[in-house]
C-alpha positions as CSV (number, residue, x, y, z in Angstrom):
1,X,0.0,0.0,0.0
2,X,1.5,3.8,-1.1
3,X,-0.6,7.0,1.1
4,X,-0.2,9.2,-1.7
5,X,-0.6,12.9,-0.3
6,X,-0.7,16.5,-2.2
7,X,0.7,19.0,-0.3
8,X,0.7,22.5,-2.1
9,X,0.0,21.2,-5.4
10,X,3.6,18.9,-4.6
11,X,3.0,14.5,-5.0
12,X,4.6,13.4,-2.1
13,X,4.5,9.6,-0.9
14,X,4.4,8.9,2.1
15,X,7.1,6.1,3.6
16,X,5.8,3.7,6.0
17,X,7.4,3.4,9.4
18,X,7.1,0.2,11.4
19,X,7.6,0.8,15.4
20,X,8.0,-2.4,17.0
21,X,8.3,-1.7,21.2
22,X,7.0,-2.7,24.2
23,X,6.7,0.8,25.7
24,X,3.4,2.4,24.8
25,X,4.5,5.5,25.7
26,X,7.6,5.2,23.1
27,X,4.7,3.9,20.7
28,X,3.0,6.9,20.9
29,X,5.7,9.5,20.8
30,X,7.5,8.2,17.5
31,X,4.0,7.4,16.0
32,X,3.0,11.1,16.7
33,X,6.8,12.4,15.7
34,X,6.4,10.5,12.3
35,X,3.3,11.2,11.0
36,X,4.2,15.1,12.3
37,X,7.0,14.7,9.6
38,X,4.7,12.8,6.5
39,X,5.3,9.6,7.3
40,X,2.6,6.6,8.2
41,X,3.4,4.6,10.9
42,X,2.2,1.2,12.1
43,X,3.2,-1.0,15.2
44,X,4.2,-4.0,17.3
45,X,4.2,-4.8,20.8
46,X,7.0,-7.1,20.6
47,X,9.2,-8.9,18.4
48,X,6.5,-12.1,17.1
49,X,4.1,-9.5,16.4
50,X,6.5,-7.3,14.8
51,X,7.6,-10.3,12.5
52,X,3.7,-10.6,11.7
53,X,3.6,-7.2,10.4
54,X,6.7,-6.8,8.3
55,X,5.3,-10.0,6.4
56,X,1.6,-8.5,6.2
57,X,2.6,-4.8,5.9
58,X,5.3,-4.3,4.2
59,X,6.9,-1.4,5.9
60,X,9.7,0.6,4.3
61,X,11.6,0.6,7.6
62,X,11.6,-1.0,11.2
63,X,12.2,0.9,14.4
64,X,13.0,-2.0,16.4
65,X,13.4,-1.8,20.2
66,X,15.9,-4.5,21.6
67,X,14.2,-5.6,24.7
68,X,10.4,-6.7,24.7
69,X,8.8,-10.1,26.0
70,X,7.7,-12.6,23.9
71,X,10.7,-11.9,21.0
72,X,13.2,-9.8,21.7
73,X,14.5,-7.2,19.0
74,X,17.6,-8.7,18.4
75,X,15.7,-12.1,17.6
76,X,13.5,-10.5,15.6
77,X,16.3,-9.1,13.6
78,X,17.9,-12.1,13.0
79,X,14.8,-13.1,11.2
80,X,14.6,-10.9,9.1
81,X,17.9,-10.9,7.9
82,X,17.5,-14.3,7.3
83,X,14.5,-14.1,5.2
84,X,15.2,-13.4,1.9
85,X,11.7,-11.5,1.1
86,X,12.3,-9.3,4.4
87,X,16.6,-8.7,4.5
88,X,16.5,-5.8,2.6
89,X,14.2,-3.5,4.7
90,X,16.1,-1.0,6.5
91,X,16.2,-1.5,10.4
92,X,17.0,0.9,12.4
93,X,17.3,-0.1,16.5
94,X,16.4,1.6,19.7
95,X,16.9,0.8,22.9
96,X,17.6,2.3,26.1
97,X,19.7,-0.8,27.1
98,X,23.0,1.5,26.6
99,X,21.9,4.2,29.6
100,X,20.2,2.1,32.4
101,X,23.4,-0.7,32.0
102,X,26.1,1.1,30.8
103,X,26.7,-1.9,28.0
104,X,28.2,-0.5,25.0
105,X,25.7,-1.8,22.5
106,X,27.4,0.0,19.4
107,X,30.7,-2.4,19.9
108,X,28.6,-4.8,20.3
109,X,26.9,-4.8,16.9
110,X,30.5,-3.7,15.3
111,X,31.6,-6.9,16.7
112,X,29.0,-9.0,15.7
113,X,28.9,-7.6,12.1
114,X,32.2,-7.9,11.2
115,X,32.8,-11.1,12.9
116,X,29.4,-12.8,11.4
117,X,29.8,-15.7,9.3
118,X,26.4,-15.8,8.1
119,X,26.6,-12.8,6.4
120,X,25.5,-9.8,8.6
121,X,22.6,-11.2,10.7
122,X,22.9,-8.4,13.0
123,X,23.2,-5.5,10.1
124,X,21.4,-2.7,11.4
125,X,21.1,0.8,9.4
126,X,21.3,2.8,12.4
127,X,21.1,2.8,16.2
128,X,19.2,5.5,18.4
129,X,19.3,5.6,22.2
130,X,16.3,6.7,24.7
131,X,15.6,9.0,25.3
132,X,15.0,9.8,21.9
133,X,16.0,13.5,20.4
134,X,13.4,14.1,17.9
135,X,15.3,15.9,15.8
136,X,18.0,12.7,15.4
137,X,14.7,10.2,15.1
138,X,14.0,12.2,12.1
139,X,17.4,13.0,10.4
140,X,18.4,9.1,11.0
141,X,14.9,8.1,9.1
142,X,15.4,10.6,6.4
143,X,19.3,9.6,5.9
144,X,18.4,5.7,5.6
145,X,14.9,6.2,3.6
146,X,17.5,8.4,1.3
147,X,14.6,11.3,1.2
């Protein structure tokens, strides 16, 4: 499905933005933040539903948070990277891991990309830390959507 919508006389289509998180309230602010900025948004409560909806939905991106019950967001992007209908969607990954452990989940995914012998199960586009700047939410999406 395209949202097609005129703005000033302009075409513009509109990208659409899967949110997969267990946090309502992170839900709600990124769904509010993206369609502010033209997008359409969708979203997941966890990682098995999330999986559900890239198949059905065919988002142009993932926001994928990396803890969440049921199928965490790591899991969940195994999957899709091992799918070949799905690898190619853009995923970008959010977690507040990072703040409230003091892991550092950036080496973490250097490490695991450049030492994965499977061929980048763990490539990610991006990674965003909560709390979330709105402003880096949107340049992030923009930059990997190439708008």
């Amino acid at each position: 499905m395209i949202t097609v919508m005129i703005n000033d006389g302009a075409l513009n289509i509109s990208k659409k933005i899967l949110i997969v998180d267990d946090d309502p309230d992170i839900v709600l602010f990124l769904s509010t933040l993206l369609q502010d900025n033209g997008f359409s948004t969708i979203d997941a409560p966890n990682g098995q539903i999330g999986l559900e909806k890239v198949k059905s939905e065919n988002p142009d991106l993932v926001l994928l948070d990396l803890m969440m019950p049921q199928k965490s967001g790591i899991s969940m992007l195994e999957d899709l990277k091992k799918d070949n209908n799905l690898k190619m969607i853009p995923v970008i990954m959010v977690t507040g891991v990072s703040a409230e452990t003091g892991i550092d989940l950036r080496s973490f995914f250097d490490r695991s990309l450049n030492g994965d012998k499977d061929g980048g199960l763990l490539r990610h586009e991006g990674f965003l830390e909560k709390p979330l700047d709105p402003q880096k939410v949107i340049r992030m999406l923009k930059k990997v959507l190439k708008l």
